[in-house]
NUNUBA-246964 format. One line per 8 residues: their letters; for each residue x negated, y, z of C-alpha. Coordinates in nm, 2 decimals. Last residue first. Layout:
residues N
A	X/Y/Z  ...
***
This chain:
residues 445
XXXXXXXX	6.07/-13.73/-10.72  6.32/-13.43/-10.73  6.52/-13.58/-10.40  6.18/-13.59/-10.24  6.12/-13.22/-10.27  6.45/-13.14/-10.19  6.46/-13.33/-9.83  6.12/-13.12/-9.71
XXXXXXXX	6.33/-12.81/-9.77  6.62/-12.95/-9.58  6.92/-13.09/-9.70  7.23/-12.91/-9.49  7.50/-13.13/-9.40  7.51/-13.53/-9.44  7.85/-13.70/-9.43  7.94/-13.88/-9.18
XXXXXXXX	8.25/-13.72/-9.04  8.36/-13.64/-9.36  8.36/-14.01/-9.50  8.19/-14.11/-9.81  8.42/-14.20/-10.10  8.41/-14.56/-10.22  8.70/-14.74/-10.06  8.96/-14.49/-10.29
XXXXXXXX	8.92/-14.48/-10.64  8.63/-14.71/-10.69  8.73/-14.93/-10.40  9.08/-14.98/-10.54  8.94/-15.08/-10.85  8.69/-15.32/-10.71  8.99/-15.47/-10.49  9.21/-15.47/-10.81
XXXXXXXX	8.88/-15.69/-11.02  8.93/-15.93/-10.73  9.31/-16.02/-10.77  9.23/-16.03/-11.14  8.98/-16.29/-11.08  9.25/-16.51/-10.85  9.53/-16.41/-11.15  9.30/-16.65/-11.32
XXXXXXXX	9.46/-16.95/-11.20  9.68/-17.01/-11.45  9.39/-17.02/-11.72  9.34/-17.32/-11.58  9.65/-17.52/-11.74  9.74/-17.86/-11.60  9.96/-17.65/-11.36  9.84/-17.86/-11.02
XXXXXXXX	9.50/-17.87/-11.12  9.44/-17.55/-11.26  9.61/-17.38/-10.95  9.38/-17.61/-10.75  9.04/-17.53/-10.96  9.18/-17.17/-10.91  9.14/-17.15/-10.55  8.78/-17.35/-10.55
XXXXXXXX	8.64/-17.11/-10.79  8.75/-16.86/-10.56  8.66/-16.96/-10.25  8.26/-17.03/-10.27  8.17/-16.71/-10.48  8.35/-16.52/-10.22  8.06/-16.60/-10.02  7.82/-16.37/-10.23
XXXXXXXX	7.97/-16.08/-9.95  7.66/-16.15/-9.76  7.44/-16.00/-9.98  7.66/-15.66/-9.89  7.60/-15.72/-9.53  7.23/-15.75/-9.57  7.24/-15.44/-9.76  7.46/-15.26/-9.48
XXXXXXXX	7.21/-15.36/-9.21  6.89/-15.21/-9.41  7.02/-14.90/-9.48  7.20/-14.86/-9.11  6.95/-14.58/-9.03  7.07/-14.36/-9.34  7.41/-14.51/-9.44  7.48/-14.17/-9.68
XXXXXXXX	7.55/-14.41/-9.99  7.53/-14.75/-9.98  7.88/-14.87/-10.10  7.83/-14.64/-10.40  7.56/-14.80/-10.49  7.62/-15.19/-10.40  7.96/-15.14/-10.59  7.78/-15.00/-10.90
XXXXXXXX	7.48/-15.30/-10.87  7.75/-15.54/-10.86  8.03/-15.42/-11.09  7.76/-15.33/-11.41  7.83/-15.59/-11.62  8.17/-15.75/-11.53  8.32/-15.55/-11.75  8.10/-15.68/-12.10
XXXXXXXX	8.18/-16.01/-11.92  8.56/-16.01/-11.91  8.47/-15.95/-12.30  8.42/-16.40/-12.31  8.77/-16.44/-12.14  8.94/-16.22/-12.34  8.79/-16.38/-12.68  8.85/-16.69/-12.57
XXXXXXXX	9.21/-16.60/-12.53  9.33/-16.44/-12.83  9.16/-16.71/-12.99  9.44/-16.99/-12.89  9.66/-16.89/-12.54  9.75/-16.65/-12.31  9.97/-16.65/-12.05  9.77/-16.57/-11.76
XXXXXXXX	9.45/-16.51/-11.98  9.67/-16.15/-12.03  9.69/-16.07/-11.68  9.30/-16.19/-11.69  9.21/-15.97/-11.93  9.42/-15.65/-11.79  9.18/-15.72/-11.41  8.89/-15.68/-11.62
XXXXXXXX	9.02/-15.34/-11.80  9.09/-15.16/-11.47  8.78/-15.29/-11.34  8.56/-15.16/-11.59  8.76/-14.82/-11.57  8.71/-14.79/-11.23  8.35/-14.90/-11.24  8.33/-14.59/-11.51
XXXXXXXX	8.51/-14.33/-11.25  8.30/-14.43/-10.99  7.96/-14.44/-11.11  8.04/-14.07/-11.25  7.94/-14.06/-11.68  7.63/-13.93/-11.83  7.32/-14.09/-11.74  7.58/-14.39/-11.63
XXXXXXXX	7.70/-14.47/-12.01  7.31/-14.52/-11.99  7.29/-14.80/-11.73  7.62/-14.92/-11.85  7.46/-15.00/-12.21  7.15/-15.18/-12.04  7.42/-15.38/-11.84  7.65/-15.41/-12.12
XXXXXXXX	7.31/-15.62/-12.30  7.27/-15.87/-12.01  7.67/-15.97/-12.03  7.65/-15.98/-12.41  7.38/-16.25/-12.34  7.60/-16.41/-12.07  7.91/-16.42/-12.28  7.68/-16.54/-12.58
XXXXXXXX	7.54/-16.81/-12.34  7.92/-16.90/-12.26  8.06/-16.92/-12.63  7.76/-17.17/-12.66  7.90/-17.37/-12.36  8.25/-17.45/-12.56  8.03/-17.65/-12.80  7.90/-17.88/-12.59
XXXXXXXX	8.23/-17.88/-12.40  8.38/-18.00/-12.76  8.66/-17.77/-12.92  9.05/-17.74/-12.89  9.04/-17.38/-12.90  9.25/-17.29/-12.58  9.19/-17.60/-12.33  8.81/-17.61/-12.46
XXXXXXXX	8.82/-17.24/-12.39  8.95/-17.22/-12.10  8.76/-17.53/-11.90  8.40/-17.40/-12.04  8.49/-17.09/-11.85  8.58/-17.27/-11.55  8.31/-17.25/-11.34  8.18/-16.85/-11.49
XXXXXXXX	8.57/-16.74/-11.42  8.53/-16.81/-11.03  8.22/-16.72/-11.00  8.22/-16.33/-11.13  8.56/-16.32/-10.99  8.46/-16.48/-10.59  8.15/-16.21/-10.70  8.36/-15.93/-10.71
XXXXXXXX	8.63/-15.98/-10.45  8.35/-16.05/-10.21  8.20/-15.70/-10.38  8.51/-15.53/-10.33  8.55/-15.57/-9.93  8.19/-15.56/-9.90  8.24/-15.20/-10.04  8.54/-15.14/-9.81
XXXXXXXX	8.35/-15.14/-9.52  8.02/-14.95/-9.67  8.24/-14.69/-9.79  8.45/-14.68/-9.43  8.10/-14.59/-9.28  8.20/-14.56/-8.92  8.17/-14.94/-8.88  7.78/-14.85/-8.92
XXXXXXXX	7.79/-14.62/-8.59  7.64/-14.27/-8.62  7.38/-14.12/-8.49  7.40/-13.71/-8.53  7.20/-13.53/-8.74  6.85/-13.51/-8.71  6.61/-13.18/-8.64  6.55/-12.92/-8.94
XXXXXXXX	6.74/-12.62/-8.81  7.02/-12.67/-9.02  7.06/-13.02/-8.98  6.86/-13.34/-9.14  6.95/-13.66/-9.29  6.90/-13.58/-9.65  7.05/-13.86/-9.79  6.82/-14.11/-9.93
XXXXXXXX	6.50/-13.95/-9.89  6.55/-13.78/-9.54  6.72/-14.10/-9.38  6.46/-14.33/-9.59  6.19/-14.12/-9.34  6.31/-14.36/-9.07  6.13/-14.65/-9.26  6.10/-14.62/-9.60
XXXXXXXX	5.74/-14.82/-9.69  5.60/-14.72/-9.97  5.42/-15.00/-10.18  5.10/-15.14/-10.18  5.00/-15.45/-10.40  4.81/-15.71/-10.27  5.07/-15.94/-10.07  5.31/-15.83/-10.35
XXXXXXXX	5.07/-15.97/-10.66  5.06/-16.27/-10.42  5.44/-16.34/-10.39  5.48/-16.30/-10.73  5.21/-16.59/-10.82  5.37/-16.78/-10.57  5.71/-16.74/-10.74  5.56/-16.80/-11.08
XXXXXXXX	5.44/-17.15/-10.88  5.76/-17.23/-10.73  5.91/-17.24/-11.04  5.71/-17.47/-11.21  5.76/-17.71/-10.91  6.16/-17.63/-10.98  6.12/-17.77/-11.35  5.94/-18.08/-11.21
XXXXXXXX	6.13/-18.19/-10.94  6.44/-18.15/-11.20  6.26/-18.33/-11.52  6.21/-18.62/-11.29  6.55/-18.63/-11.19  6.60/-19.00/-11.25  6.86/-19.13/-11.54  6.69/-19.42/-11.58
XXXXXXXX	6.70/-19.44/-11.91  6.97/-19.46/-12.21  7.25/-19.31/-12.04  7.54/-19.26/-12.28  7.63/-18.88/-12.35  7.68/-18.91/-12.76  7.37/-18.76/-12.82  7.15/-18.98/-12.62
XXXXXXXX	7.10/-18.95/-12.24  6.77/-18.99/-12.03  6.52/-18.98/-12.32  6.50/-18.60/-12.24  6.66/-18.26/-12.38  6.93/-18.26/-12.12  6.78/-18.15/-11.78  6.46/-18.00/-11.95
XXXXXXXX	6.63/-17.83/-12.28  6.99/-17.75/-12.05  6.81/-17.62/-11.81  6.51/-17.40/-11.99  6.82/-17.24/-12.16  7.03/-17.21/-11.85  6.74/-17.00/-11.66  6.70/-16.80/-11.99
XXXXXXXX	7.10/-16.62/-11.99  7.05/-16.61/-11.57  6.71/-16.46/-11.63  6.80/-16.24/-11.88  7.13/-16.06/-11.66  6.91/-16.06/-11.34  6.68/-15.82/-11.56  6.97/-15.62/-11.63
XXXXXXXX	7.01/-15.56/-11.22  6.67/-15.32/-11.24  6.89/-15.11/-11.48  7.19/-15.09/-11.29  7.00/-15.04/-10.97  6.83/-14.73/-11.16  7.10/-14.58/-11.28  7.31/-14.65/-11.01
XXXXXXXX	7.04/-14.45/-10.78  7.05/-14.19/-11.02  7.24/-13.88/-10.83  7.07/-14.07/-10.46  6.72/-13.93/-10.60  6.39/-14.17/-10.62  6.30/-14.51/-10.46  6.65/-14.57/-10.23
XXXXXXXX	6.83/-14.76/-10.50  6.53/-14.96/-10.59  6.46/-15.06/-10.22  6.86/-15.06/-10.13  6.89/-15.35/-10.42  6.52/-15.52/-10.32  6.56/-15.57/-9.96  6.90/-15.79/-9.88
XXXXXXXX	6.82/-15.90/-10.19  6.47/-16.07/-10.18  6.63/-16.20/-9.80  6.94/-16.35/-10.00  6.68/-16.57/-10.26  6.46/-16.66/-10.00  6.84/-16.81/-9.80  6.90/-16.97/-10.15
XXXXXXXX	6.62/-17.19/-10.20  6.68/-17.31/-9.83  7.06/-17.32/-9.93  6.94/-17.49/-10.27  6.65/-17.72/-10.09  6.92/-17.83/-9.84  7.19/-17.98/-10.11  6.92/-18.14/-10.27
XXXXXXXX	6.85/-18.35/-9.94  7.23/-18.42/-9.92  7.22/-18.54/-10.27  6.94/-18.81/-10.21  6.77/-18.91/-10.56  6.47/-19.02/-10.38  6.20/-18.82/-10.63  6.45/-18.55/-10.65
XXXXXXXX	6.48/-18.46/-10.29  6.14/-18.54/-10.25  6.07/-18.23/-10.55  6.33/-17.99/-10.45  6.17/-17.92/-10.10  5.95/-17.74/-10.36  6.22/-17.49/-10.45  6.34/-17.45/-10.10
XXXXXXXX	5.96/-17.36/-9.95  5.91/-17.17/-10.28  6.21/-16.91/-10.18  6.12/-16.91/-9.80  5.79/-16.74/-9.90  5.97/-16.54/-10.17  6.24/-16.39/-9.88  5.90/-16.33/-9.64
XXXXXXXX	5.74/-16.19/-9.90  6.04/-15.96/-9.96  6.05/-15.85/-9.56  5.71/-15.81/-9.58  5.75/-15.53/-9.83  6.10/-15.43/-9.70  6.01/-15.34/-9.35  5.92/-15.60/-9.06
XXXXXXXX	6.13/-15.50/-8.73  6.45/-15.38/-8.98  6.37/-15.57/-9.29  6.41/-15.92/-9.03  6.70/-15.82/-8.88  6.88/-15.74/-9.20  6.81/-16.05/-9.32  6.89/-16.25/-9.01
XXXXXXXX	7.24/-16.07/-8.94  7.55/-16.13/-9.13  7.36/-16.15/-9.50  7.20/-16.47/-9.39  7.42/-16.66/-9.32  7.63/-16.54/-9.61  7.37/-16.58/-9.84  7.27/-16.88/-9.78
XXXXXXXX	7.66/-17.01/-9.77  7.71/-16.88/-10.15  7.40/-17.16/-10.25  7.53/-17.45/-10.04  7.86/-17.34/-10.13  7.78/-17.35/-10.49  7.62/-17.66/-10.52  7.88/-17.86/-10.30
XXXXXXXX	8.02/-17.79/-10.61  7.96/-18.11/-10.73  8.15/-18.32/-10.47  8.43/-18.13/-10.66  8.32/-18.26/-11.01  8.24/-18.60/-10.87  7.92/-18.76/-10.80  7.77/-19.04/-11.01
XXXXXXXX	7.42/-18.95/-10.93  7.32/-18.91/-11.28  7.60/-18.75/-11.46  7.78/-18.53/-11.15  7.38/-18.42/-11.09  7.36/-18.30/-11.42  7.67/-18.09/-11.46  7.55/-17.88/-11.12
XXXXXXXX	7.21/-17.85/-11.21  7.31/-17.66/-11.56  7.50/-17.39/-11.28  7.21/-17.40/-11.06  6.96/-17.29/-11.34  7.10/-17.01/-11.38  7.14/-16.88/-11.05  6.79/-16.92/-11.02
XXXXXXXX	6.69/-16.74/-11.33  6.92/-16.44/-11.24  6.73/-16.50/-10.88  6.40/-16.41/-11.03  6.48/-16.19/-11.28  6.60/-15.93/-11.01  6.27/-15.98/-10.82  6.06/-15.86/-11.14
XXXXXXXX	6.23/-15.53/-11.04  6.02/-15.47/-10.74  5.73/-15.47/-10.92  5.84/-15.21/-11.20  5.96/-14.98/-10.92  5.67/-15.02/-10.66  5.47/-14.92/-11.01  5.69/-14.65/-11.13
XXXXXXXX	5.71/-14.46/-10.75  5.38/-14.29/-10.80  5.48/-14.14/-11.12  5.75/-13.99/-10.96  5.59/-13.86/-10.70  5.32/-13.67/-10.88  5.60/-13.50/-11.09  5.76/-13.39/-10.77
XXXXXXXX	5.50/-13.25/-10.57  5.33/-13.42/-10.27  5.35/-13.17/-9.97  5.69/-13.24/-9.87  5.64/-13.60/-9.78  5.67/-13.93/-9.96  5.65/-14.27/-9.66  5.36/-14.46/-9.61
XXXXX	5.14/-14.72/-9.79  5.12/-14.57/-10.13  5.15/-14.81/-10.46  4.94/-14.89/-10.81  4.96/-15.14/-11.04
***
């Protein structure tokens, strides 16, 4: 697999760059899998440690803020700082590095069975995982023309949706599968979390493995020259524009504004799905999580249906739409009841599909210089993940119905809609003038 080492200029023509760009492309995207599978795996994690360490369901989500509050620490400044002085290739081995550190801390914290010691694998497992984004979403968006750079991020982001639809699979077989528990849930063994250590070893290695291939592989490195490939950052006579200041790019404002609102929806109806549907059918949990894996597998295939929907439809006026619908499924959830219910809850995921990498797009656009800041910010805005779940847990709790709280997820799907229509456009004062000779050649590539 082939790579350059420095930045495309004028005199390489278009055809040629574009085929140089598939391998950084195809390697870069093997990232997105990486934290799907993660993710996936956390959410299997979180049942098992409630049945062998005797914790309870809210203790339990210690998970999740562990794994939200990675990313928020460091979204604010260390990621960002780090692709700045280092770039994004060492900036991604750096997030893969610290990624195989947290998954083999896994293993003592296993072998003693000390919660607080797991609870530090997944934030160190979780700040690698904020670092590989920080630099891989403005990496693939940034690797070709701005006009397809949702195309492109949405398609790199499907491979997030199979590894969070496989890393629940290998879970549930190696968490569950054992001698640990028979079928009707009564401990038969020790109920250790041998099969944990073990699963998360085996990840550690295809992360190595990764790690390597990107410690040998070249790839271009955007430095200041991502100003001219991204957005054309030059004036009439060729020079630079202006500088501007990162709080003057109200898209990028209001684009962590929707994607907290986002991913506090994603998280928030992903905890209690199981909840809704065993509350609306009146089936087993076992059961209930089936409907789930199809939500996340018709999740993974809406993102390969947006990506093409994209080809031919504006970014913004197709995440307005998605929102639009997603915040009418959970008006109707509200109320709701029986079939009618399960069924809104599992399509909330067909809208859900391309939200992140759409957001991240359009809240990208024109930053220039402040590339590599505004992604860090945007992986920062994974901490509404930790506060909405938590919201409608106590709206759940205190109604005895959880699809109550689900005007939390609707209040999230608004703030996408109002950045589609609204947050998203680029401010005048920062928008970039004339595109320069050298600029059009890239923007062909």
């Amino acid at each position: 697999m082939g790579g350059i080492s420095a930045p495309i200029t004028s005199s390489q023509n278009a055809a040629a760059a574009q085929k140089t760009l598939w391998g950084p492309l195809i390697l870069v995207t093997s990232l997105f899998f990486l934290w799907g599978l993660a993710y996936g795996l956390l959410d299997v994690l979180n049942k098992h440690l409630q049945e062998v360490l005797g914790i309870s369901r809210t203790q339990s989500t210690l998970l999740q803020l562990a794994y939200c509050g990675a990313y928020f620490v460091m979204g604010i400044y260390p990621a960002g700082a780090i692709l700045r002085r280092f770039g994004y290739r060492i900036g991604i081995i750096f997030g893969l590095g610290v990624y195989i550190l947290g998954a083999i801390l896994m293993y003592p914290a296993s072998s003693y069975l000390t919660y607080p010691g797991l609870l530090v694998a997944i934030f160190v497992v979780a700040c690698g995982l904020s670092t590989l984004e920080s630099a891989a979403n403005p990496y693939i968006a940034i690797l070709g023309p701005t006009s397809s750079s949702a195309f492109r991020l949405n398609l790199s982001q499907s491979f997030n949706g199979i590894g969070s639809v496989i890393g629940p699979v290998i879970a549930s077989y190696a968490f569950f599968g054992g001698s640990d528990y028979n079928g009707s849930g009564v401990k038969t063994g020790a109920g250790d979390l041998t099969s944990v250590k073990y699963v998360y070893l085996g990840v550690a290695g295809i992360v190595f493995l990764i790690m390597v291939a990107f410690i040998f592989v070249k790839l271009p490195e955007i430095n200041e020259a991502e100003k001219v490939a991204y957005e054309g950052g030059l004036d009439a006579d060729g020079g630079e524009l202006r500088k501007t200041k990162i709080w003057e790019h109200t898209n990028l404002i209001w684009g962590v504004f929707a994607q907290f609102g986002y991913i506090g929806a994603q998280f928030g109806i992903a905890s209690l799905f199981i909840n809704v549907v065993t509350e609306s059918i009146n089936i087993s949990s076992s059961q209930a999580s089936l409907y789930l894996t199809y939500s996340l597998v018709m999740f993974t295939v809406a993102r390969f249906i947006g990506s093409a929907l994209l080809k031919y439809i504006s970014a913004r006026i197709l995440l307005a739409i998605y929102s639009l619908c997603g915040a009418a499924l959970c008006a109707y959830l509200i109320a709701g009841t029986g079939v009618g219910a399960v069924v809104a809850v599992m399509a909330t995921y067909f809208f859900m599909s391309i939200m992140f990498p759409t957001i991240f797009t359009l809240a990208m656009e024109n930053l220039g210089e402040h590339t590599k800041q505004g992604a860090s910010f945007m992986v920062s805005s994974l901490l509404g993940g930790s506060i909405w779940p938590l919201c409608m847990a106590a709206v759940g709790d205190a109604t005895g119905v959880t699809a109550r709280g689900f005007f939390m997820p609707m209040i999230g799907f608004l703030m996408v809609l109002f950045f589609a229509v609204y947050g998203s456009r680029v401010p005048e004062k920062v928008k970039v003038g004339h595109q320069g000779p050298e600029h059009e050649a890239i923007a062909k590539a």
